[in-house]
N, CA, C and O of each residue as an XYZ file, in Angstrom:
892
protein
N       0.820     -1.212      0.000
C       0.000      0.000      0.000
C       0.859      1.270      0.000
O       0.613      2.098     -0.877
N       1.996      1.563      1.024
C       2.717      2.304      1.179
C       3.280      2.644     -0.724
O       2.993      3.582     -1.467
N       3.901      1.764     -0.890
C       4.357      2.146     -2.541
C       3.237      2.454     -3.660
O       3.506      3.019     -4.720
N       2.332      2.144     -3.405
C       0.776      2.608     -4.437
C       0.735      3.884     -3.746
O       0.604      4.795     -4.564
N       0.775      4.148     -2.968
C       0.192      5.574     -2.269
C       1.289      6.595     -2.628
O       1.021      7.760     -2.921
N       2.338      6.177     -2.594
C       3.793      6.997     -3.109
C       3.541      7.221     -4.588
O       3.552      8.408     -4.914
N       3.288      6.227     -5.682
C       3.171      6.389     -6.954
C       1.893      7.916     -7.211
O       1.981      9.023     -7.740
N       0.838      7.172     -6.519
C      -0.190      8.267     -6.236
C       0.726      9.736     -6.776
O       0.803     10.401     -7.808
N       1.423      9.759     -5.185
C       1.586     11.398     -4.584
C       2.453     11.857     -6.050
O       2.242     12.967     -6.539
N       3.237     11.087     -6.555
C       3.832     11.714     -7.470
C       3.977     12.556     -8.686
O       4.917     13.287     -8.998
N       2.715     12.281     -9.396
C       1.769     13.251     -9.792
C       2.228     14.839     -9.590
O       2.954     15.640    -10.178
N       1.236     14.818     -8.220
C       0.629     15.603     -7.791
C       2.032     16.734     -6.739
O       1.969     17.852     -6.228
N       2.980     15.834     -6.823
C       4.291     16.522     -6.280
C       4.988     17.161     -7.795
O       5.344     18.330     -7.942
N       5.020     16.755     -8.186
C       5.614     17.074     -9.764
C       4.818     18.239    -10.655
O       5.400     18.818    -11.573
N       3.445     18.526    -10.302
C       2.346     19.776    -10.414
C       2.812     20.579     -9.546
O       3.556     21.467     -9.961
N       2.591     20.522     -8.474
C       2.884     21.620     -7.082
C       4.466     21.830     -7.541
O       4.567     23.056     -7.494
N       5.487     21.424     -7.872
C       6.775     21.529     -8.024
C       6.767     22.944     -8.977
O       7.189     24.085     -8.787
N       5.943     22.147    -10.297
C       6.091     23.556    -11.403
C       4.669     24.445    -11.468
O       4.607     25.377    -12.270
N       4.084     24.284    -11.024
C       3.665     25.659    -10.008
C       3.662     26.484     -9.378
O       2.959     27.486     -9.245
N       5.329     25.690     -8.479
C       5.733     26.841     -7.351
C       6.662     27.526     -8.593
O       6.621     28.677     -9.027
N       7.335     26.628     -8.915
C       8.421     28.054     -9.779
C       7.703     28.838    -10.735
O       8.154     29.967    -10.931
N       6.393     28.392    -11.557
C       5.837     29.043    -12.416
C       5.456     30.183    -11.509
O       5.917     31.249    -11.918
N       4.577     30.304    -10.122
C       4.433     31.346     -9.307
C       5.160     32.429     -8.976
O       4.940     33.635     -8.854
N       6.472     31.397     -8.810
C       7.472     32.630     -8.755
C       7.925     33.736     -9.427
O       8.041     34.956     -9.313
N       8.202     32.526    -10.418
C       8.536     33.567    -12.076
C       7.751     34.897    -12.003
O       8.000     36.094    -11.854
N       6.523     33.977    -12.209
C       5.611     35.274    -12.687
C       5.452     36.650    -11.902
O       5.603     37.781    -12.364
N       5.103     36.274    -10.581
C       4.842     37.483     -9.215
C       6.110     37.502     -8.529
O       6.091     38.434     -7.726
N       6.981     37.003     -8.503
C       8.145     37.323     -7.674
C       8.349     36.490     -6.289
O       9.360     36.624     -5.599
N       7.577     35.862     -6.052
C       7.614     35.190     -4.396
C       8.488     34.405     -4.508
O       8.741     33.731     -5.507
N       9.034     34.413     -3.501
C      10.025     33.431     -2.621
C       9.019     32.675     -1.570
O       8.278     33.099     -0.683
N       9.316     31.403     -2.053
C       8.510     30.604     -0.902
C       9.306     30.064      0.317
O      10.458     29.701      0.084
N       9.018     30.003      1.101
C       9.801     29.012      2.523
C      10.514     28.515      1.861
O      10.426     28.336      0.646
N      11.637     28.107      2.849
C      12.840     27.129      2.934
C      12.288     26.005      2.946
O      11.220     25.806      3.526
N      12.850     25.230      2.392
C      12.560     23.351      2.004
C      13.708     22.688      2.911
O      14.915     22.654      2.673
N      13.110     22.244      3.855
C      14.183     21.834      4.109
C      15.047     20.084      3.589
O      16.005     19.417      3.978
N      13.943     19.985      2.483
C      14.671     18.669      2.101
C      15.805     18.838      0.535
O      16.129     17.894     -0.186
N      16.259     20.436      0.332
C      16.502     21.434     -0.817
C      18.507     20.633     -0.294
O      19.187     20.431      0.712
N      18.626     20.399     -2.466
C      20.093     20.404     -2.232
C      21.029     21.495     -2.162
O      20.788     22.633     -2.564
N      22.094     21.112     -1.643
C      23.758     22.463     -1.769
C      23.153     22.975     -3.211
O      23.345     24.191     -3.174
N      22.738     22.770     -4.028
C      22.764     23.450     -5.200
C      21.864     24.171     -5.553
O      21.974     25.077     -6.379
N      20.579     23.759     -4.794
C      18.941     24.406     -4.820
C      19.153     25.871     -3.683
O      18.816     27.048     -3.812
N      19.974     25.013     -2.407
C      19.980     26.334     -1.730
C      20.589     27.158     -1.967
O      20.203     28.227     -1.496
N      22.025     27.182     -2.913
C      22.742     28.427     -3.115
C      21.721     29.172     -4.597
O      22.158     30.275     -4.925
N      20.744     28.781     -5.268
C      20.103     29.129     -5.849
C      18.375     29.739     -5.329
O      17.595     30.357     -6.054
N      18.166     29.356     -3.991
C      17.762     30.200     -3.211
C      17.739     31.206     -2.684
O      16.846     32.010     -2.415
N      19.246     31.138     -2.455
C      19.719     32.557     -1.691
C      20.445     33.488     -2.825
O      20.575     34.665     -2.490
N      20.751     33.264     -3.628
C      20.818     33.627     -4.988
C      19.325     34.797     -5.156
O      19.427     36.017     -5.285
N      18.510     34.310     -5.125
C      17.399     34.367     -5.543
C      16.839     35.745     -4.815
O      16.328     36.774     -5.255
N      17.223     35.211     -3.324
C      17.054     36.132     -2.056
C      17.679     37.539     -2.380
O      17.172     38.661     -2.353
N      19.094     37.063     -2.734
C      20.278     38.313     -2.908
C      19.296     39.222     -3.942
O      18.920     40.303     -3.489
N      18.948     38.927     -5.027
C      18.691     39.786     -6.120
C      17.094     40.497     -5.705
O      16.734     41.656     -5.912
N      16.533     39.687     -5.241
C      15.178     41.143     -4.675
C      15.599     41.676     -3.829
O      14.704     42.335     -3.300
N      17.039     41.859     -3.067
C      17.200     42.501     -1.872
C      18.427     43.797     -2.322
O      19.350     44.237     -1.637
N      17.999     44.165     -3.733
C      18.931     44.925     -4.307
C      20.309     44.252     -4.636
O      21.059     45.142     -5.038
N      20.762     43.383     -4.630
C      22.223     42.911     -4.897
C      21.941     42.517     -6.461
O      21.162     41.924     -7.207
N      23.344     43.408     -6.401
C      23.217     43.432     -8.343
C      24.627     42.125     -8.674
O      25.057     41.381     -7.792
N      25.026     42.133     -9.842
C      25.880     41.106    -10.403
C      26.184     40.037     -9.693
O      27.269     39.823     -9.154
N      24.898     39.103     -9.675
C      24.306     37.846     -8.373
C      25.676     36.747     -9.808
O      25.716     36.835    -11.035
N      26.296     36.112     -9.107
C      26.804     35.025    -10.212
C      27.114     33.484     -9.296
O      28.009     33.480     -8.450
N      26.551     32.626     -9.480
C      26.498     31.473     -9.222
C      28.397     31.006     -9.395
O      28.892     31.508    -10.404
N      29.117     30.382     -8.769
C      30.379     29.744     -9.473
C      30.215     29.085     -9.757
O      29.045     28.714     -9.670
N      31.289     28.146    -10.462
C      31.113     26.850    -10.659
C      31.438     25.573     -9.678
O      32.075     25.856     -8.663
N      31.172     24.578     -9.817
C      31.229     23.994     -8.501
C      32.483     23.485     -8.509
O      32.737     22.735     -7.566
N      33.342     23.677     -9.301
C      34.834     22.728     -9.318
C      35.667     24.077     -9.569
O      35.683     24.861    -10.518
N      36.527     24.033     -8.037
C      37.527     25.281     -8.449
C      36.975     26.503     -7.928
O      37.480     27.594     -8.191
N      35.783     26.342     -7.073
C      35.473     27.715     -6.643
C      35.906     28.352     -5.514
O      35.501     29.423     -5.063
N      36.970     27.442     -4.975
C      37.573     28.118     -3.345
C      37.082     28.400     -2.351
O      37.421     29.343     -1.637
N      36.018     27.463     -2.101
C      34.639     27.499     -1.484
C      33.895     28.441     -1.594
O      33.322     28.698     -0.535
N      33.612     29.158     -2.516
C      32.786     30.567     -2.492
C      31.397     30.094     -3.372
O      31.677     30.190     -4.567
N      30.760     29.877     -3.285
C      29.740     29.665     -3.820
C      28.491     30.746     -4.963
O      27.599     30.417     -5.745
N      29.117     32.256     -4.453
C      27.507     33.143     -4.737
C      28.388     34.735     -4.913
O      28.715     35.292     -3.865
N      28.701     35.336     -6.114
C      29.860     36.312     -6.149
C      28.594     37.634     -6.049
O      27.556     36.991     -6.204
N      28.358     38.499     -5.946
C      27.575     39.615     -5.687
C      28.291     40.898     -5.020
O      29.236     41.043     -4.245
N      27.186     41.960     -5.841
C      27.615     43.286     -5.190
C      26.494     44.131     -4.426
O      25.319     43.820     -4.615
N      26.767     45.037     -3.690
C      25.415     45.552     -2.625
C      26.105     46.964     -2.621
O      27.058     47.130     -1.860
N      25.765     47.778     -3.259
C      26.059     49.197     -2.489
C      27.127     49.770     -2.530
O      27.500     50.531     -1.637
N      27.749     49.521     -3.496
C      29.252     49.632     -3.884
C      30.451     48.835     -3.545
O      31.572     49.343     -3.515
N      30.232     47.654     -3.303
C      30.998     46.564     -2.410
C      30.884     45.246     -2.627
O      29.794     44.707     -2.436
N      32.018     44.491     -3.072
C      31.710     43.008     -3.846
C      32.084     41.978     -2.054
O      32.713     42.113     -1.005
N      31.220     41.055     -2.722
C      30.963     40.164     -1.552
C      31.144     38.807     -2.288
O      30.576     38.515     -3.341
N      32.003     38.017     -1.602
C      32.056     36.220     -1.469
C      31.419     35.581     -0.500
O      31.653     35.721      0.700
N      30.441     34.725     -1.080
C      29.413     34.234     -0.464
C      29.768     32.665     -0.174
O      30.675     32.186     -0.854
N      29.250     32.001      0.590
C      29.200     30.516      0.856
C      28.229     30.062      1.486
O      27.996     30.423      2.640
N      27.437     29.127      0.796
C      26.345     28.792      1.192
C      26.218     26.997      2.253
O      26.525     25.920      1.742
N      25.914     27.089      3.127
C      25.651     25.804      3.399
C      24.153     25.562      3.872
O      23.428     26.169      4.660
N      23.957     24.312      2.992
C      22.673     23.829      3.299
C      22.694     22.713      4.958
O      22.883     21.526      4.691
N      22.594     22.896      5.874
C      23.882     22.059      6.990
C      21.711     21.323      7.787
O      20.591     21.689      7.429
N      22.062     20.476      8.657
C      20.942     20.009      9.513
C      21.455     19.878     10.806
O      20.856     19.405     11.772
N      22.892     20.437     10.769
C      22.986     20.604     12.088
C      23.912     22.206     11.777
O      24.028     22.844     10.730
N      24.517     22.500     13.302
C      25.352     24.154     13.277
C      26.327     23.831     12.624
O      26.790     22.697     12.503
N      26.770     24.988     12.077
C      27.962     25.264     10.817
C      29.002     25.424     11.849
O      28.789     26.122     12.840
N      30.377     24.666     11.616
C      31.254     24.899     12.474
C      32.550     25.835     11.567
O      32.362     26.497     10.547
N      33.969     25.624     12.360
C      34.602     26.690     11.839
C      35.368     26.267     10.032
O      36.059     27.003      9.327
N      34.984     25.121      9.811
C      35.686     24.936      8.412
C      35.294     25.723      7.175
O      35.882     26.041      6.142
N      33.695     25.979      7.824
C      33.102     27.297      6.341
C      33.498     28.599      6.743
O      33.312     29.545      5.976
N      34.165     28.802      8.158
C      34.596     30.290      7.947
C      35.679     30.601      7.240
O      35.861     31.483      6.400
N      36.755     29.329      7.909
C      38.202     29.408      7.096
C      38.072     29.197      5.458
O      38.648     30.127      4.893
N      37.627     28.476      4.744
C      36.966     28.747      3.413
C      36.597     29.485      2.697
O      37.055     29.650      1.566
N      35.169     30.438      3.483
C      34.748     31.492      2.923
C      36.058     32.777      3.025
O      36.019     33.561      2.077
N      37.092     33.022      3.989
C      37.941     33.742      4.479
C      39.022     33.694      3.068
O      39.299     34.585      2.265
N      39.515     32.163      3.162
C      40.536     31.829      1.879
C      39.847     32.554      0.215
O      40.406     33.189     -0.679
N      38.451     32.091      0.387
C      37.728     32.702     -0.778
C      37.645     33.958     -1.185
O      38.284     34.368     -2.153
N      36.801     34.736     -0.442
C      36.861     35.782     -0.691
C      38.308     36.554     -1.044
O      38.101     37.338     -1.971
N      39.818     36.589     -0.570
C      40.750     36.635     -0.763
C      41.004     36.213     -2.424
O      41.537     36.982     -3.224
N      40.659     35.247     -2.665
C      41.323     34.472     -4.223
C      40.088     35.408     -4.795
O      40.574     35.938     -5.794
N      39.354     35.658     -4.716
C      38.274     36.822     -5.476
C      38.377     38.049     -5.674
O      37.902     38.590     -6.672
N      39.184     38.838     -4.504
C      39.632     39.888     -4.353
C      38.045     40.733     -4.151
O      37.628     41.640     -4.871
N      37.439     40.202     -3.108
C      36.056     40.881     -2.691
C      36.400     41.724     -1.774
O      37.535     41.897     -1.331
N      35.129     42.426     -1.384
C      35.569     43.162      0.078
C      35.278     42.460      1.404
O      35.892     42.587      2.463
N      34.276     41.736      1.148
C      33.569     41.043      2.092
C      33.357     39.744      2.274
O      32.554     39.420      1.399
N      33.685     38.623      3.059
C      32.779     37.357      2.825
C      31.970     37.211      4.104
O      32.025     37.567      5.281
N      30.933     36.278      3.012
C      29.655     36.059      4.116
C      29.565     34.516      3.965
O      29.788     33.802      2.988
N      29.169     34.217      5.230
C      28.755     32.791      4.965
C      27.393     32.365      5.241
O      27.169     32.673      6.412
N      26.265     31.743      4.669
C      24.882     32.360      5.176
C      24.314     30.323      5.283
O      24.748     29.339      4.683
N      23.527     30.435      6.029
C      23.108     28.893      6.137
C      21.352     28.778      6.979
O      20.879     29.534      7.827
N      20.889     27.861      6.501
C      19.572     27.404      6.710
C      19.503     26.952      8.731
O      18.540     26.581      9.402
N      20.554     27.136      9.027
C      20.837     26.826     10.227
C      21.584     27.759     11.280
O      21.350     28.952     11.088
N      22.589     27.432     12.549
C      22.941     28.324     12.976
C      24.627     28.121     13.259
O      25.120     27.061     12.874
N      25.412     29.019     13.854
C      27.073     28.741     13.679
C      27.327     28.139     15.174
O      26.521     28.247     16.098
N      28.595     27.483     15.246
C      28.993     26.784     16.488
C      29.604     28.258     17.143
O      30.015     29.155     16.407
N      29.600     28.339     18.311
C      30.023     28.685     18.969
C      32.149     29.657     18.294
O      32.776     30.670     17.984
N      32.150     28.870     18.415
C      33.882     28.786     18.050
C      33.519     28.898     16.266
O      34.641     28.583     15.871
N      32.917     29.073     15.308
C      32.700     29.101     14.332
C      32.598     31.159     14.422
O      33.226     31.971     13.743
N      31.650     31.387     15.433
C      31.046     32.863     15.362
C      32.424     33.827     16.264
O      32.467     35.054     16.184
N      33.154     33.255     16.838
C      34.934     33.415     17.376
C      35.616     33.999     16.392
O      36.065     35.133     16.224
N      35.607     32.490     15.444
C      36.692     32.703     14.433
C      36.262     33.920     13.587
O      37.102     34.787     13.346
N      34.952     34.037     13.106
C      34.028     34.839     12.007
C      34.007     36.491     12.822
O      34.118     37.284     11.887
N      33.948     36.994     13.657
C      34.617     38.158     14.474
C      35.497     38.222     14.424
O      35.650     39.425     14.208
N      37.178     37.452     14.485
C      38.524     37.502     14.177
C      38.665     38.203     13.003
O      39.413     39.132     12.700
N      37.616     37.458     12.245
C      38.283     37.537     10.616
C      37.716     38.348      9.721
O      37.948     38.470      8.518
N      36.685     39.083     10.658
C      35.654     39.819      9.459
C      34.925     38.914      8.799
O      34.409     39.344      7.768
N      34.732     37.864      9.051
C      33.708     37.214      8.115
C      32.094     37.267      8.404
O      31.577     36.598      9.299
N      31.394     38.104      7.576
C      29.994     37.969      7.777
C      29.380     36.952      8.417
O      30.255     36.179      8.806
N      28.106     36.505      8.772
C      27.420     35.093      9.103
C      26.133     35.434      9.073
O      25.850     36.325      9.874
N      25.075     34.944      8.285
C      23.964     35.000      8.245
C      23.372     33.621      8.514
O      23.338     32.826      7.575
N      22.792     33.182      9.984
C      22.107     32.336     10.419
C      20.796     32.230      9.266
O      20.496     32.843      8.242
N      20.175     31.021     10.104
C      18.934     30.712      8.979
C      17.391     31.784      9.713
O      16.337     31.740      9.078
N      17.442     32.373     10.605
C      16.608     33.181     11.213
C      16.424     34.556     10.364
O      15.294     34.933     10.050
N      17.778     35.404      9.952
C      18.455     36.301      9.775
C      18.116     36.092      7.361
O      17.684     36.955      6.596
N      18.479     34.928      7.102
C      18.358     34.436      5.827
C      16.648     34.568      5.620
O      16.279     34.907      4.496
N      15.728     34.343      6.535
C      14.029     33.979      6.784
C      13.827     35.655      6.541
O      12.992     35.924      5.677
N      14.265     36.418      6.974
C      13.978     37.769      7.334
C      14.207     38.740      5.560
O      13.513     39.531      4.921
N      15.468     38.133      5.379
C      15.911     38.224      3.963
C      14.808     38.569      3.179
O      14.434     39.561      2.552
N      14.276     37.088      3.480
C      13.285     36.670      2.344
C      11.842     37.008      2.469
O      11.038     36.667      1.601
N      11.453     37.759      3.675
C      10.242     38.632      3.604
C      10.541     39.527      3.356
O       9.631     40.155      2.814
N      11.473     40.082      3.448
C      11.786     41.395      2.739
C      12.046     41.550      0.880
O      11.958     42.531      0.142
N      12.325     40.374      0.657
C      12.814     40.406     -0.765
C      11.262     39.920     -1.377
O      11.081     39.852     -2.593
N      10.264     39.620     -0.471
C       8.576     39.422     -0.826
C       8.241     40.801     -0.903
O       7.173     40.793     -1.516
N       8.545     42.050     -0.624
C       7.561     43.449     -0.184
C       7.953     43.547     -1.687
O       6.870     43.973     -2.089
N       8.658     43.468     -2.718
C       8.731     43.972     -4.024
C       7.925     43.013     -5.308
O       7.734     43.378     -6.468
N       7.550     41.721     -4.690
C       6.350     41.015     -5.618
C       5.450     41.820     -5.555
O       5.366     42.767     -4.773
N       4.291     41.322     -6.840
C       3.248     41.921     -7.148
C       2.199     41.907     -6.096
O       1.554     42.838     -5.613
N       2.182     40.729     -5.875
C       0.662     41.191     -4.818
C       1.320     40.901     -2.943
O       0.590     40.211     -2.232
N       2.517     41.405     -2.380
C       2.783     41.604     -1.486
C       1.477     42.211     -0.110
O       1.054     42.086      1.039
N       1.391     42.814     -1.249
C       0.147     44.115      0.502
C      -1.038     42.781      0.539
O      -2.135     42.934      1.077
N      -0.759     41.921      0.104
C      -1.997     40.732      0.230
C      -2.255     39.743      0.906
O      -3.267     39.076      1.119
N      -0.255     39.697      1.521
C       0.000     38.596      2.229
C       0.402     38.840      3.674
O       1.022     39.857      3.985
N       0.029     37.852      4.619
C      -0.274     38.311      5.878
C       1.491     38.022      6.277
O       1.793     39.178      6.571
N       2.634     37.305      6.437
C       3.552     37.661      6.669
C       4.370     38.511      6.294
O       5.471     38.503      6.846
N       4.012     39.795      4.938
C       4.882     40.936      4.969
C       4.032     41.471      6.040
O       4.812     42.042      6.801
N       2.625     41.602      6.574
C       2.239     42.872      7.120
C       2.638     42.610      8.452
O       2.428     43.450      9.328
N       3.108     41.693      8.658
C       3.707     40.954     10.278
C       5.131     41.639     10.410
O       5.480     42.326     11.370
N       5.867     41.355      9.334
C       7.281     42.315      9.321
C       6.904     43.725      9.282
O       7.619     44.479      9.943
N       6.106     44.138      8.760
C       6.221     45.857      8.339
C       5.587     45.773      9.592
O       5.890     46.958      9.734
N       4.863     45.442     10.874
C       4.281     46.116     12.022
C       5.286     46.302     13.116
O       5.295     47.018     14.118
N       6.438     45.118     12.432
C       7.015     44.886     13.596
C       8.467     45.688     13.425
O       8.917     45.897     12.298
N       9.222     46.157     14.730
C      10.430     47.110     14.983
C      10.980     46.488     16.183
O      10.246     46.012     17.049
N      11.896     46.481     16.236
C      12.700     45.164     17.838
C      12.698     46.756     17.989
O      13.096     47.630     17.219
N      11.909     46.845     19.682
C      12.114     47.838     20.670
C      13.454     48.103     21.139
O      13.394     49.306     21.395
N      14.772     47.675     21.444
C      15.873     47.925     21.151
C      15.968     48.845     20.276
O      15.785     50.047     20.469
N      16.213     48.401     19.438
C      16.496     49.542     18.345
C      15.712     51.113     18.467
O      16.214     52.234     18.558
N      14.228     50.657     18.425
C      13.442     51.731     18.312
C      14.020     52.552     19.769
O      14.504     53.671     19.597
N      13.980     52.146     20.793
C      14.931     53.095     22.145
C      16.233     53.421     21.909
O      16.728     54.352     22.545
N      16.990     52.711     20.961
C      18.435     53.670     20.778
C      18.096     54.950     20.073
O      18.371     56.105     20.398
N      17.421     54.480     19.010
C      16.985     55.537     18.229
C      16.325     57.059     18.558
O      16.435     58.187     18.078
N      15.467     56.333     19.815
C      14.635     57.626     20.139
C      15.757     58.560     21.316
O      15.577     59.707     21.726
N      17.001     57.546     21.674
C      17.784     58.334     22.679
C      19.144     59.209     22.107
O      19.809     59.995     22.782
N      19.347     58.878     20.793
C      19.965     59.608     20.334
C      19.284     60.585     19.037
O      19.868     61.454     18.391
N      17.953     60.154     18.913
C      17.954     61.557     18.252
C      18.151     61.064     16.477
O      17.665     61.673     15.524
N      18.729     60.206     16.432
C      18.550     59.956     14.354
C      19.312     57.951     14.537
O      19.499     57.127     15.432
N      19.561     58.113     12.522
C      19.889     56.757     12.782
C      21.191     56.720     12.134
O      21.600     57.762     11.622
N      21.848     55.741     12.088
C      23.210     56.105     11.205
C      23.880     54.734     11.138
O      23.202     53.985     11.841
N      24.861     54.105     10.628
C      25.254     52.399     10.567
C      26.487     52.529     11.517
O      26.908     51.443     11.916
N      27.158     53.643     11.966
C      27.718     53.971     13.054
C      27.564     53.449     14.338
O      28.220     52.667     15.027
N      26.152     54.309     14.540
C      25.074     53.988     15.711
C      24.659     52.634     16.238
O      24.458     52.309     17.409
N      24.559     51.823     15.002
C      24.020     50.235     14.868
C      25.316     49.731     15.286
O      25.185     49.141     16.358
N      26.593     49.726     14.840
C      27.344     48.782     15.011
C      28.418     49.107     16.442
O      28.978     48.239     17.111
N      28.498     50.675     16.662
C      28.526     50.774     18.152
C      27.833     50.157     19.540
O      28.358     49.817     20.601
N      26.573     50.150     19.144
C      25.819     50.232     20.754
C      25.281     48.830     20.429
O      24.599     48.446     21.380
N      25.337     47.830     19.339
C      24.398     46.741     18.916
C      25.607     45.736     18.825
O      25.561     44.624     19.352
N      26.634     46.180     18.158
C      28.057     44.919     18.491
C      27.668     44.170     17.168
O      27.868     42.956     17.213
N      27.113     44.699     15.919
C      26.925     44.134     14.722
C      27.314     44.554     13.654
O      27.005     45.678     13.258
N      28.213     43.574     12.849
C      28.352     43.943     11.641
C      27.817     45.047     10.201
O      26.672     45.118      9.754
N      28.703     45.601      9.848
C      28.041     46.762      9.157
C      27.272     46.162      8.174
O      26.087     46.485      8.268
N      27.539     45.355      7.208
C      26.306     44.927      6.606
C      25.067     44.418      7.445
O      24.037     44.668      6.819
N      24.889     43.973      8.296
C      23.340     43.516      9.120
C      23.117     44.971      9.629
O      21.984     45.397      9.408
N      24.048     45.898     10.325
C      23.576     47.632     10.174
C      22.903     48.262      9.244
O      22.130     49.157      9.585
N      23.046     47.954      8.018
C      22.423     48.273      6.531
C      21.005     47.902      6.200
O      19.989     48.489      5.826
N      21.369     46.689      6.495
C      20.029     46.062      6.318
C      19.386     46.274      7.092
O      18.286     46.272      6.540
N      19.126     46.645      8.876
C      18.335     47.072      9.547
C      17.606     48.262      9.047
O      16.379     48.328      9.110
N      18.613     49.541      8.374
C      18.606     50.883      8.186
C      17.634     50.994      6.794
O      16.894     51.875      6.356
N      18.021     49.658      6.338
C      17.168     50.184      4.644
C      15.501     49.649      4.880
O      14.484     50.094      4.349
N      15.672     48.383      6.013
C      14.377     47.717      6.307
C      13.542     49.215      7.204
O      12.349     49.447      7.005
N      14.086     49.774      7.811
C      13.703     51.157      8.718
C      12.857     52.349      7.638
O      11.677     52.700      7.599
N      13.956     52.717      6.899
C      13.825     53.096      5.580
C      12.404     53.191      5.164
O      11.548     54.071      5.253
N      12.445     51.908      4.647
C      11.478     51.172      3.348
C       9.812     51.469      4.383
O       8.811     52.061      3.979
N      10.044     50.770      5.873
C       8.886     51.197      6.061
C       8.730     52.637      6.963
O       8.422     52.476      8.144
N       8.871     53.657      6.612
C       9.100     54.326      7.002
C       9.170     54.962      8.300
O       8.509     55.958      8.595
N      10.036     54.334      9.124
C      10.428     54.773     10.479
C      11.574     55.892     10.417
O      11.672     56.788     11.255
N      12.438     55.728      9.309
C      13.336     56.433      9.438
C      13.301     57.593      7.721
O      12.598     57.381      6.733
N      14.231     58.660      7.906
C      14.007     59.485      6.484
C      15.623     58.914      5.157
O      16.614     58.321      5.583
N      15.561     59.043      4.661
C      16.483     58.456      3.374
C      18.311     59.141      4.201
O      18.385     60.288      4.641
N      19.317     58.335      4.226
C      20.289     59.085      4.580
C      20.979     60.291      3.569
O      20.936     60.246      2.340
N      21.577     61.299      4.315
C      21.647     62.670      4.289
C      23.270     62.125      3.914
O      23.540     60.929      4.031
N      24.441     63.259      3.396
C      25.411     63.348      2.725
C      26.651     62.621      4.131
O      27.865     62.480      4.285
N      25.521     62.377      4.795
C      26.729     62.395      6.115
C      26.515     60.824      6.538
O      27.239     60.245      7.347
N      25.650     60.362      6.010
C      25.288     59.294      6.453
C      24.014     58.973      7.785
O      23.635     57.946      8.348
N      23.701     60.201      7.879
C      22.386     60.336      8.769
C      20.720     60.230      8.711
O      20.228     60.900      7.803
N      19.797     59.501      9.530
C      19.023     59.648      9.142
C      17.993     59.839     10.334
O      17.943     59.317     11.447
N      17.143     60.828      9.665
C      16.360     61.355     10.843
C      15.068     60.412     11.352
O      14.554     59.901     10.357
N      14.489     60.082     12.393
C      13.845     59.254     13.123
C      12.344     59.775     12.688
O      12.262     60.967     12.392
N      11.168     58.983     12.626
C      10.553     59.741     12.345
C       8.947     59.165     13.511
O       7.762     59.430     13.710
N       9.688     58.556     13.810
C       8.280     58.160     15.170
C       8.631     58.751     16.333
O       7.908     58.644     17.323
């Protein structure tokens, strides 16, 4: 029975399959993380992620010879080496030293290492030593409602209007105690990397808590 019932589903998995990407195509959505998605689906995920989130010259490597870098991209005037792991348990320190060696043989400014999961301990050590970005799978989720507010029928769906209500009170109290916002501000008093500073500032931005930054890098508060 079990194997008749499998033949069944198959069908009907193979419809829903090109449906979801036909959906995508068309309106722009990013659907949830799969978590049964290969190394190759997920760096084409986050691929995917990168480019509604403004990152321009998104380039896939190749998989032989890439120096572990997986995902070459630029954001804002600044090239970034990416490494993706699809992991089911925490990423330890061998993808930092990798992404570190990588980005180097690329001659980027930045590497990030971003994963469906979270970093060991001694992984997030080494990745503070070295400047290496880290985007947990919490942080990657967030990405990707944000890279939903630019599909077509966004104002329709109940998890952008869950992000746009929401502001981590932290922030909103630094903000209101100094008076504006700035990536300065974020990575002083918050102990975070200037790119996740950015991305707080443009997510602030977009829904308008904060005003567009000024020649100085300032931006005025607006709640």
């Amino acid at each position: 029975m079990k194997i008749i019932f499998k033949i069944i589903c198959v069908p009907f998995k193979v419809i829903g399959f090109i449906l979801k990407k036909l959906f995508g195509f068309i309106f722009g959505w990013i659907s949830e993380l799969d978590d049964g998605m290969s190394g190759e689906e997920f760096e084409q995920y986050v691929a995917e992620i990168l480019k509604y989130n403004d990152y321009t010259n998104v380039e896939l490597t190749k998989h032989t010879g890439d120096y572990g870098i997986d995902i070459l991209a630029d954001y804002q005037g600044y090239s970034y080496a990416i490494q993706c792991k699809m992991y089911h348990k925490p990423v330890g320190i061998a993808a930092i030293q990798q992404a570190y060696a990588g980005y180097i043989y690329y001659n980027c400014d930045y590497p990030i290492v971003v994963t469906n999961n979270r970093f060991t301990q001694a992984a997030i050590e080494l990745a503070d030593t070295n400047d290496v970005i880290l985007w947990e799978g919490t942080y990657l989720e967030k990405m990707r409602k944000r890279a939903n507010r630019h599909c077509l029928f966004h104002h329709n769906h109940d998890e952008v209007e869950e992000e746009i209500e929401d502001i981590d009170p932290d922030i909103k109290q630094l903000l209101k105690d100094n008076g504006f916002a700035s990536v300065d501000l974020l990575i002083s008093y918050m102990h975070i990397s200037e790119e996740e500073a950015k991305y707080i500032l443009d997510d602030l931005e977009f829904n308008g808590y904060i005003s567009c930054t000024d020649e100085h890098g300032i931006s005025e508060i607006t709640f």
